[in-house]
TORMI-258648 format. One record per residue: residue number from 1; x, y, z of N, C-alpha, C in turn. Coordinates in nm, 3 decimals. Layout:
BEGIN
ATOM    k   n.east  n.north     n.up  ca.east  ca.north    ca.up   c.east  c.north     c.up
ATOM  NUM        X        Y        Z        X         Y        Z        X        Y        Z
...
//
This chain:
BEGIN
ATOM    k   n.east  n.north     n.up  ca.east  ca.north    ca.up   c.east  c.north     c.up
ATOM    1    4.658    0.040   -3.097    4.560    -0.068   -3.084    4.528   -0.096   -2.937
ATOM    2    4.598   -0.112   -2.867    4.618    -0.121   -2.707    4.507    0.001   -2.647
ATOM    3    4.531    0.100   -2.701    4.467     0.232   -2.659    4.311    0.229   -2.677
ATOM    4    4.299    0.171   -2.804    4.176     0.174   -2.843    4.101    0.054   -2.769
ATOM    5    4.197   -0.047   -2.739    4.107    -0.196   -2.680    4.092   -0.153   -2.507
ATOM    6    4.157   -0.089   -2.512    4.128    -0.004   -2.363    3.971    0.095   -2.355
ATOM    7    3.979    0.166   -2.397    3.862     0.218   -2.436    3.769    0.155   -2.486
ATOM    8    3.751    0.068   -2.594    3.662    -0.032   -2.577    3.603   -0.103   -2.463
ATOM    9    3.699   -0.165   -2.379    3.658    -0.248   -2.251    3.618   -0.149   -2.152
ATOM   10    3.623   -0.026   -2.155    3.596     0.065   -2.073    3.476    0.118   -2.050
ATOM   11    3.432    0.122   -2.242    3.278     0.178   -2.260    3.180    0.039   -2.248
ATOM   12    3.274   -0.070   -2.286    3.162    -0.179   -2.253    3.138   -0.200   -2.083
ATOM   13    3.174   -0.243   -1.976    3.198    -0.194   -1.862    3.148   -0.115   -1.818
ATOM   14    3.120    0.060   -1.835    3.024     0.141   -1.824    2.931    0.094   -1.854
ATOM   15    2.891    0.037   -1.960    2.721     0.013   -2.057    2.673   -0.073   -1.960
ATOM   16    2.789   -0.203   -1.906    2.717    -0.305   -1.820    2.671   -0.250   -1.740
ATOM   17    2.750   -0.148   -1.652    2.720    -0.119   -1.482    2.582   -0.021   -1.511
ATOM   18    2.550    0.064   -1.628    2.467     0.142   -1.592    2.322    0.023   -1.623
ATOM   19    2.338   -0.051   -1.717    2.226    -0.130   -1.774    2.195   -0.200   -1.595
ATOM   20    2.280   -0.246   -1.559    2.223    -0.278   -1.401    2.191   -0.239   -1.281
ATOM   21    2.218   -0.083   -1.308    2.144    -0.022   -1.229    1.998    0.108   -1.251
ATOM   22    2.000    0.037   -1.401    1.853     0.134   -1.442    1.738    0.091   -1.371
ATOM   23    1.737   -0.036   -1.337    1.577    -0.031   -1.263    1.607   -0.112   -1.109
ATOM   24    1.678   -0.024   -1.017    1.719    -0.055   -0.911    1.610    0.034   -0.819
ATOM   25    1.494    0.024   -0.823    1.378     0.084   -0.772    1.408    0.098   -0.590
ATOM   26    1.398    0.169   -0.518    1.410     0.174   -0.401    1.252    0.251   -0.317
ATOM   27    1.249    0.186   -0.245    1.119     0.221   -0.160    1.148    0.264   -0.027
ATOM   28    1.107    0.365    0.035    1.099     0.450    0.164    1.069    0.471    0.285
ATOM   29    1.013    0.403    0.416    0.913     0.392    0.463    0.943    0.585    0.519
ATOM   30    0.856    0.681    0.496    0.812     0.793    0.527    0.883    0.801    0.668
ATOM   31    0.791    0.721    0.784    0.790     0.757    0.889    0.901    0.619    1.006
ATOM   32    1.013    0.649    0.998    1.069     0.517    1.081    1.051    0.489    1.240
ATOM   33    0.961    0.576    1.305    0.992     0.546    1.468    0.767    0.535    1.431
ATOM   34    0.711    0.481    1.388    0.592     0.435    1.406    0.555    0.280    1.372
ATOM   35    0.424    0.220    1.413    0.403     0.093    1.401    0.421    0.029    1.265
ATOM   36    0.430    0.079    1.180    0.459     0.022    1.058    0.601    0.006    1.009
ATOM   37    0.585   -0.070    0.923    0.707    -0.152    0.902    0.742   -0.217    0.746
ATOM   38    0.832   -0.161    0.666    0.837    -0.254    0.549    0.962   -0.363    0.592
ATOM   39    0.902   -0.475    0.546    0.963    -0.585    0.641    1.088   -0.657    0.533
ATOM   40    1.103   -0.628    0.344    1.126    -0.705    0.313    1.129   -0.608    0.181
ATOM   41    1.200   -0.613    0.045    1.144    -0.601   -0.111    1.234   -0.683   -0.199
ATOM   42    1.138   -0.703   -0.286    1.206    -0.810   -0.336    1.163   -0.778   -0.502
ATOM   43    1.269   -0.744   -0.596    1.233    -0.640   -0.706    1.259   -0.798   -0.855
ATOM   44    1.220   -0.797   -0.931    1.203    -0.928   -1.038    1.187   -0.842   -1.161
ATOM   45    1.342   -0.805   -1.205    1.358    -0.777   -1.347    1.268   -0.842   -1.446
ATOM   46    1.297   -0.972   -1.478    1.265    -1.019   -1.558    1.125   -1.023   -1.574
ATOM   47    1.019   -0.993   -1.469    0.898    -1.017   -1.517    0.805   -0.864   -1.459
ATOM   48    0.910   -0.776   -1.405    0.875    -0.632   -1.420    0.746   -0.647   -1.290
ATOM   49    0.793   -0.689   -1.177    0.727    -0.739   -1.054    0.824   -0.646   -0.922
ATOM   50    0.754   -0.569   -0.879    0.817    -0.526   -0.745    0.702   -0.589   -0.596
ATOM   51    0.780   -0.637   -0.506    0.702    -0.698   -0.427    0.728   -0.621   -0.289
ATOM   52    0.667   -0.575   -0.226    0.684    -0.554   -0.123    0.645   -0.586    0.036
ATOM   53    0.689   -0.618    0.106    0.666    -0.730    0.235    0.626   -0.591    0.332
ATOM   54    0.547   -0.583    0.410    0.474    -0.512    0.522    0.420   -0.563    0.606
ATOM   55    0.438   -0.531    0.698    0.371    -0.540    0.861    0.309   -0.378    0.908
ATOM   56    0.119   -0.417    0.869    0.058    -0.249    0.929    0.051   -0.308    1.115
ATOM   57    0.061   -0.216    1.175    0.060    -0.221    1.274    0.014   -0.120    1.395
ATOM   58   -0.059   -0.010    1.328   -0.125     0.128    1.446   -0.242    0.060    1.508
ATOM   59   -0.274    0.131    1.633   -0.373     0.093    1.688   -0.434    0.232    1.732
ATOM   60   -0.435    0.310    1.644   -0.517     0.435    1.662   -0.629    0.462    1.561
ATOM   61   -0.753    0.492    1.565   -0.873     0.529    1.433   -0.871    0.693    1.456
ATOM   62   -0.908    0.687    1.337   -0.984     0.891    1.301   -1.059    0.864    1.215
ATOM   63   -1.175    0.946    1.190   -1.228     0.956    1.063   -1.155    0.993    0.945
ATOM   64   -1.235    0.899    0.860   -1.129     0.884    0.735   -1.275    0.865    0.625
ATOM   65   -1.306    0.909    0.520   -1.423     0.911    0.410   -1.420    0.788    0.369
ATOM   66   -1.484    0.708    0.396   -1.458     0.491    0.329   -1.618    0.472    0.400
ATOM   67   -1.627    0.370    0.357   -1.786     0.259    0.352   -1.778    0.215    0.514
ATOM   68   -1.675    0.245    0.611   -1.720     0.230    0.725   -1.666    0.305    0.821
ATOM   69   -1.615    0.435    0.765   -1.553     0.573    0.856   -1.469    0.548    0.955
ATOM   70   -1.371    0.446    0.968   -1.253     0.499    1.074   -1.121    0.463    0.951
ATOM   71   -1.006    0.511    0.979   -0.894     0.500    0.967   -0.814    0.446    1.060
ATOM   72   -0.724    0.310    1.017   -0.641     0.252    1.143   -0.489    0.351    1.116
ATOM   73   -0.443    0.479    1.184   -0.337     0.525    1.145   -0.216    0.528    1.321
ATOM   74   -0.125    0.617    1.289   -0.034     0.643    1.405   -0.101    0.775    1.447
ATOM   75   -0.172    0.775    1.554   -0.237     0.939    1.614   -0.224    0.904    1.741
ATOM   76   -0.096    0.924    1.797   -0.098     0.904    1.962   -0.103    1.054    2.017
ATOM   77   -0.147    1.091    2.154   -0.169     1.214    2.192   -0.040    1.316    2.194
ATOM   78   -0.076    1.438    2.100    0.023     1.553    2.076    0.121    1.510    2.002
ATOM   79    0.067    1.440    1.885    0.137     1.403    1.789    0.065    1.401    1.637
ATOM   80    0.118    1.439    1.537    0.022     1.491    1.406   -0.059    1.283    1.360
ATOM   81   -0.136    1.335    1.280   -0.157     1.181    1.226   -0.042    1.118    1.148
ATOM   82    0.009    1.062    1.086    0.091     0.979    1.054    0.035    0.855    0.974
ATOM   83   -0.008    0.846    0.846   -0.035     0.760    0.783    0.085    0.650    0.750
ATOM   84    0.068    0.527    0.655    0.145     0.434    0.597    0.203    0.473    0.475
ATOM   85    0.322    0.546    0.480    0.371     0.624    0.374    0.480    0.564    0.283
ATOM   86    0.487    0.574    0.199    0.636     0.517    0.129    0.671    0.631    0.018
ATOM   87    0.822    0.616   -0.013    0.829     0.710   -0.127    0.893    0.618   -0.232
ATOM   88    0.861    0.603   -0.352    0.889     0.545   -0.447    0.992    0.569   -0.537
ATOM   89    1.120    0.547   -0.569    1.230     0.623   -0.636    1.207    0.500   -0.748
ATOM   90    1.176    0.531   -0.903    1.192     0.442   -1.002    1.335    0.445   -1.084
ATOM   91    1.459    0.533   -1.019    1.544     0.567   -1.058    1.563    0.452   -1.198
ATOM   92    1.524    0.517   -1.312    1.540     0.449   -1.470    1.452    0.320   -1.510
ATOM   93    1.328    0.297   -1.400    1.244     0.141   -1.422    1.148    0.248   -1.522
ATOM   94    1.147    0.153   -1.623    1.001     0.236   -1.683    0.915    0.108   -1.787
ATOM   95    0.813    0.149   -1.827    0.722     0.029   -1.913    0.644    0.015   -1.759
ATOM   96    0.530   -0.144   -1.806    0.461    -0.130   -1.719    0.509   -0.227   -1.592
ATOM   97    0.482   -0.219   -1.495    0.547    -0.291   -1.373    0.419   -0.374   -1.274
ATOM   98    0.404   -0.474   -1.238    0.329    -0.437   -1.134    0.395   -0.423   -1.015
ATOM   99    0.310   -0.361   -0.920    0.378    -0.356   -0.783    0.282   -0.422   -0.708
ATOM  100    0.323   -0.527   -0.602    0.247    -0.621   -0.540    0.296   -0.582   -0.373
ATOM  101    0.164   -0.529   -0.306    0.201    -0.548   -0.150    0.165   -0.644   -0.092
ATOM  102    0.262   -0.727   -0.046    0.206    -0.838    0.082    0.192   -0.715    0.169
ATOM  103    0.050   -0.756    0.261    0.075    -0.678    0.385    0.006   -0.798    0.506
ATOM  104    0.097   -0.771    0.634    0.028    -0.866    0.719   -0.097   -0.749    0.835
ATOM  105   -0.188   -0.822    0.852   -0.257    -0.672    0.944   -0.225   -0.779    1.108
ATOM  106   -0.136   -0.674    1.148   -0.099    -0.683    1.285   -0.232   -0.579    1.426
ATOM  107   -0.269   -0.516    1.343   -0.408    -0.474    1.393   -0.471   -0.532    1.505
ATOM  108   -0.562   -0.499    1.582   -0.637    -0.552    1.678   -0.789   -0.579    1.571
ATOM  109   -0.828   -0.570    1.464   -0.952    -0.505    1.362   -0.934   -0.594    1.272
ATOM  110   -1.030   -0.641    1.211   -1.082    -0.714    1.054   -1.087   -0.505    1.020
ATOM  111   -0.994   -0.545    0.872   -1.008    -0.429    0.785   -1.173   -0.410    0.665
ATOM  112   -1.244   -0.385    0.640   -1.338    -0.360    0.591   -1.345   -0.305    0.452
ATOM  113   -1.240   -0.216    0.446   -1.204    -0.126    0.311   -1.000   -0.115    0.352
ATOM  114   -0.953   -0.101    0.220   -0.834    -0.085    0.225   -0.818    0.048    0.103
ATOM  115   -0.707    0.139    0.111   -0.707     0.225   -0.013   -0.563    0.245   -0.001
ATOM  116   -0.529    0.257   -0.145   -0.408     0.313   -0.180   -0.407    0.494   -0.256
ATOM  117   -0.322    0.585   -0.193   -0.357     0.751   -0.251   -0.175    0.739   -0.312
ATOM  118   -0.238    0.803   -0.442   -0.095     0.840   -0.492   -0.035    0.966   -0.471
ATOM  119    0.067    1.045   -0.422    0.149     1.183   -0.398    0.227    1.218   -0.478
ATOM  120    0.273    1.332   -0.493    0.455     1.380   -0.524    0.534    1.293   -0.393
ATOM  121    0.617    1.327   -0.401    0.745     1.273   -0.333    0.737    1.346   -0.175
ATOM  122    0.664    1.444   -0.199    0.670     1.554   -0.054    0.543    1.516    0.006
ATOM  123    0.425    1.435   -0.028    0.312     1.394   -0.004    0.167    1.560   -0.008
ATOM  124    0.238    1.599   -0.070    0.167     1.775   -0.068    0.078    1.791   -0.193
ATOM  125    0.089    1.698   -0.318   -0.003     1.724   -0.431   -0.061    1.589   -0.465
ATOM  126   -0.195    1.569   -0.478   -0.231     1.405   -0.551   -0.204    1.432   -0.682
ATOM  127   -0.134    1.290   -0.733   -0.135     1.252   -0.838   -0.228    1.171   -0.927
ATOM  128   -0.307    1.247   -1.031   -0.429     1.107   -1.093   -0.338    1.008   -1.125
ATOM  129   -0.381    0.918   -1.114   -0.362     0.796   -1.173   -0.468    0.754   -1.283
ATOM  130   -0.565    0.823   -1.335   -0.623     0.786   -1.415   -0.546    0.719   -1.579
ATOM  131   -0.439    0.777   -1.613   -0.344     0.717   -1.726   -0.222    0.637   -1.679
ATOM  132   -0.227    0.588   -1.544   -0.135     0.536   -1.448   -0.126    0.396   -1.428
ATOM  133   -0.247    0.372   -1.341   -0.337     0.289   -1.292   -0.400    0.194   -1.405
ATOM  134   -0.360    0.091   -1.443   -0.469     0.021   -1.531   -0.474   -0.127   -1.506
ATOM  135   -0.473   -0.163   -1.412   -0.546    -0.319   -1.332   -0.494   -0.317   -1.201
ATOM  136   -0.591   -0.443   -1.150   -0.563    -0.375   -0.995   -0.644   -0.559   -0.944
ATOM  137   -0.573   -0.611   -0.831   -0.625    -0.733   -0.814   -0.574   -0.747   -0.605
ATOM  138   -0.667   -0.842   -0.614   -0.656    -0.863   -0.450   -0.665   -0.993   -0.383
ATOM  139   -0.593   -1.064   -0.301   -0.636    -1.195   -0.232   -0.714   -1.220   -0.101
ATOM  140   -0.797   -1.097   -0.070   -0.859    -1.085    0.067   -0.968   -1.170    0.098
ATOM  141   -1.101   -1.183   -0.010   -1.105    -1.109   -0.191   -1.184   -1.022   -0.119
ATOM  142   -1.143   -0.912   -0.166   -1.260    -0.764   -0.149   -1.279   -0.770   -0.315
ATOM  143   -1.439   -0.791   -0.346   -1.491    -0.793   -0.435   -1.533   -0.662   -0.492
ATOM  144   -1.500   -0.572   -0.444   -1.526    -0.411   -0.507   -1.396   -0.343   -0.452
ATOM  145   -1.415   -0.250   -0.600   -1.300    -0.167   -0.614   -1.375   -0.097   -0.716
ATOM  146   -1.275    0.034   -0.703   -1.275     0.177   -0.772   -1.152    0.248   -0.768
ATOM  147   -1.128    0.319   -0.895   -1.007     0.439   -0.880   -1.085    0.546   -0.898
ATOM  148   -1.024    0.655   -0.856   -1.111     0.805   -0.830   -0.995    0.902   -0.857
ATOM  149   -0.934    0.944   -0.947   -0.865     1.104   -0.924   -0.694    0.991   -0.858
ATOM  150   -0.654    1.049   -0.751   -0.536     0.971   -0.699   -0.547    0.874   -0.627
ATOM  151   -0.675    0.800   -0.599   -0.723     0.698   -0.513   -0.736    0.522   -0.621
ATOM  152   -0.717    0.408   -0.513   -0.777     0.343   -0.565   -0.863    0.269   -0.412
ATOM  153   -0.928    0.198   -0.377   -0.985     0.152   -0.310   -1.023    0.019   -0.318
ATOM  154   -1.052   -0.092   -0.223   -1.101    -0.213   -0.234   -1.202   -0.192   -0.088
ATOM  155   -1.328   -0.287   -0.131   -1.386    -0.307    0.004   -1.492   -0.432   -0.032
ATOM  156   -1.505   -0.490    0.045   -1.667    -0.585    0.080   -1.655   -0.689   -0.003
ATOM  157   -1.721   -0.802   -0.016   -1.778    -0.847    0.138   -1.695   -0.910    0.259
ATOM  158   -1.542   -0.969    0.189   -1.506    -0.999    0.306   -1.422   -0.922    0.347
ATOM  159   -1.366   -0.937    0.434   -1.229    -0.841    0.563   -1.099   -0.923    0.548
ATOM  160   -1.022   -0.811    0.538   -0.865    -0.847    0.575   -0.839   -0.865    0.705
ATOM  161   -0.880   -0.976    0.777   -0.880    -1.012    0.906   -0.751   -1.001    1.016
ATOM  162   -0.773   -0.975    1.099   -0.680    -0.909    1.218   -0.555   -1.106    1.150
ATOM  163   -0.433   -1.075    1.160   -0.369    -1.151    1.179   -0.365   -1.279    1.052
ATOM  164   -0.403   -1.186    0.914   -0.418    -1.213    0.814   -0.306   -1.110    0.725
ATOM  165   -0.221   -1.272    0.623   -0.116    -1.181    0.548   -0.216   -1.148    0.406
ATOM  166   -0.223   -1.050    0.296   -0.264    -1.078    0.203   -0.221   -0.987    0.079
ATOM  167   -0.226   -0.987   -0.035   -0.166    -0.922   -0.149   -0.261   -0.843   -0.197
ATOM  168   -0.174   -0.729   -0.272   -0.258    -0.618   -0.334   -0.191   -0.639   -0.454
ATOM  169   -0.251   -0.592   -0.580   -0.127    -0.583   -0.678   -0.211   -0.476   -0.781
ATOM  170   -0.102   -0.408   -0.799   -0.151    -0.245   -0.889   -0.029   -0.258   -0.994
ATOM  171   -0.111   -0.251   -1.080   -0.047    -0.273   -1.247   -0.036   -0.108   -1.323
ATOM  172    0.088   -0.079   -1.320    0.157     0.085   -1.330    0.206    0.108   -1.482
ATOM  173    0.166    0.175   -1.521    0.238     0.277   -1.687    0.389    0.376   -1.585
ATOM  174    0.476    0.304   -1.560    0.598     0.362   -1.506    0.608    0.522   -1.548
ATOM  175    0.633    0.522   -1.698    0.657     0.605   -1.761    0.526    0.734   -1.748
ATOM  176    0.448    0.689   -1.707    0.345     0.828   -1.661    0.354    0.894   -1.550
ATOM  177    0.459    0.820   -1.482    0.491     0.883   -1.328    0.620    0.969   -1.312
ATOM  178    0.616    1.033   -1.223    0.722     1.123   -1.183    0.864    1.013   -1.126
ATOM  179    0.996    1.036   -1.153    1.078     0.940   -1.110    1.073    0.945   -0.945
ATOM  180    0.995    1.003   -0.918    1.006     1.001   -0.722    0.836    1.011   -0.713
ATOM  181    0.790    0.965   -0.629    0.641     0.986   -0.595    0.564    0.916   -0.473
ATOM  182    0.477    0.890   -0.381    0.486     0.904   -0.250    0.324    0.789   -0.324
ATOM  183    0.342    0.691   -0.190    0.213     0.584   -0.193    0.159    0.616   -0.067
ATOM  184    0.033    0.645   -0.012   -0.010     0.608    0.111   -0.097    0.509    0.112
ATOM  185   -0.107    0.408    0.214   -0.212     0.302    0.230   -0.302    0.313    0.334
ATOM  186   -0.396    0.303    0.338   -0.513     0.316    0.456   -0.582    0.214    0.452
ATOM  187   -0.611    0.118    0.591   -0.678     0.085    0.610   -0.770    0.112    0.661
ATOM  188   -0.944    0.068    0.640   -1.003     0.094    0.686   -1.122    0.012    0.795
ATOM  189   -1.195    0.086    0.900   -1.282    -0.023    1.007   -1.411    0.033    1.023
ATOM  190   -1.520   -0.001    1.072   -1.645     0.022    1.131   -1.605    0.162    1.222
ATOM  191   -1.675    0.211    1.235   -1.663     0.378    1.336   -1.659    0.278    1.493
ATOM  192   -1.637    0.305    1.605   -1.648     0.248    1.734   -1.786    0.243    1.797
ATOM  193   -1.888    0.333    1.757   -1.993     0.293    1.825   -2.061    0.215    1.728
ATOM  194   -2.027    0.181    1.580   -2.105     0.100    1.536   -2.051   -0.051    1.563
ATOM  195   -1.958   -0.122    1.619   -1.927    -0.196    1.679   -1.954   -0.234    1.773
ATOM  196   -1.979   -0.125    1.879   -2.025    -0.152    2.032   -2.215   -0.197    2.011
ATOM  197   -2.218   -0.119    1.883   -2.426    -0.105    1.887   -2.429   -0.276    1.824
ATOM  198   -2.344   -0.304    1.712   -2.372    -0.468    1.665   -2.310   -0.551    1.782
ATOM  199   -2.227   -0.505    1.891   -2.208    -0.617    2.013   -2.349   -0.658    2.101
ATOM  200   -2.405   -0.482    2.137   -2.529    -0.509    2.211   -2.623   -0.532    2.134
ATOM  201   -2.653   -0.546    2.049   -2.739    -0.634    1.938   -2.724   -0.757    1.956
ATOM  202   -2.599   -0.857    1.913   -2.621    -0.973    1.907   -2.619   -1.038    2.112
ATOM  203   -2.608   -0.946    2.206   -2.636    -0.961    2.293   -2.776   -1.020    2.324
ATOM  204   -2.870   -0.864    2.267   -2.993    -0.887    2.291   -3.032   -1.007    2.225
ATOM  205   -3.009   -1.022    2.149   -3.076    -1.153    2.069   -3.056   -1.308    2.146
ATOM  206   -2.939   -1.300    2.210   -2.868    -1.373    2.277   -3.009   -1.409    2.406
ATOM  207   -3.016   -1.308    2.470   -3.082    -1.282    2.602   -3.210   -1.355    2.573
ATOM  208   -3.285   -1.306    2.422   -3.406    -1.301    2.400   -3.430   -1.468    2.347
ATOM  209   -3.282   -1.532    2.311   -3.337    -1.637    2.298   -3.348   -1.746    2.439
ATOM  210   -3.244   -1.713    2.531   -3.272    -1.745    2.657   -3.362   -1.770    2.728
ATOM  211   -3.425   -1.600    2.718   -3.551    -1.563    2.810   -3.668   -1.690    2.730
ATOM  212   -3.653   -1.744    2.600   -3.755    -1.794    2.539   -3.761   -1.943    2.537
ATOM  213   -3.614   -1.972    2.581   -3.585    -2.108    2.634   -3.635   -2.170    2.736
//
């Protein structure tokens, strides 16, 4: 009897420890010696909520395909680009989850468009999210959005303003994903000379109301 109540308390004990570590989700930041930063996560069993705290922080653009062609990424000279990478381990979370990014934009830039691309774990294949992906919400408010293939996107009319914290939240079918898989985030800005051309614009106007004064 002893033998058996041993073994009993043994397999119950196992059952606990693994039941608490099935959805012990861990997140990655890709790249640790660049401006970005996951600052914080904060994971909510009970209501199947992963939150994640960020600080973007590059002050480099490239062209990037979005509604106003630059990318804010890490591209300092003789160094590859370097996007906002994470790798996602769902080690045993499955059903649907949302995942919510606070992000603060530490930026010098009002963001214009923001996008999230889904990967493998090695960032080398997109993943659709088309059976993945099924709601998607924002507090910027960027009033448009689209998913495309492994993309989702937000943009317009207003901006995620330089020194503005704000939430993303992407509502996930766990179970359609690979247990490891790679998020990139991009923000996006105006190209540089279309900035400089709307500065000397509201210049001229400036001048012209002067000269009329």
């Amino acid at each position: 009897m002893k033998i058996f109540n041993f073994i009993l308390v043994s397999l119950l004990l196992s059952l606990l420890f693994s039941v608490g570590q099935v959805q012990a989700i861990t997140v990655t930041d890709r790249w640790t010696d660049d401006l970005n930063f996951i600052t914080g996560i904060d994971q909510d069993d009970a209501n199947s909520t992963l939150t994640i705290f960020e600080d973007y922080n590059e002050d480099n653009r490239i062209p990037y395909p979005s509604h106003d062609g630059f990318a804010v990424v890490d591209n300092d000279p003789g160094e590859p680009v370097r996007f906002f990478d994470k790798i996602i381990d769902l080690a045993g979370a499955s059903g649907d989850w949302m995942f919510q990014f606070r992000v603060h934009n530490t930026t010098p830039w009002n963001w214009s468009d923001y996008h999230f691309e889904f990967y493998d774990a090695n960032f080398l294949n997109p993943l659709d999210i088309s059976n993945i992906l099924f709601g998607w919400s924002n507090t910027v408010i960027f009033q448009n959005s689209a998913q495309n293939n492994n993309e989702l996107q937000f943009w317009a009319p207003a901006h995620h303003l330089a020194g503005q914290t704000a939430d993303y939240r992407l509502l996930l079918h766990t179970n359609n994903l690979p247990t490891t898989f790679g998020i990139r985030q991009i923000a996006t800005v105006p190209e540089p000379a279309t900035l400089a051309l709307m500065c000397l614009g509201l210049a001229g106007i400036s001048y012209r109301r002067y000269k009329a004064a």
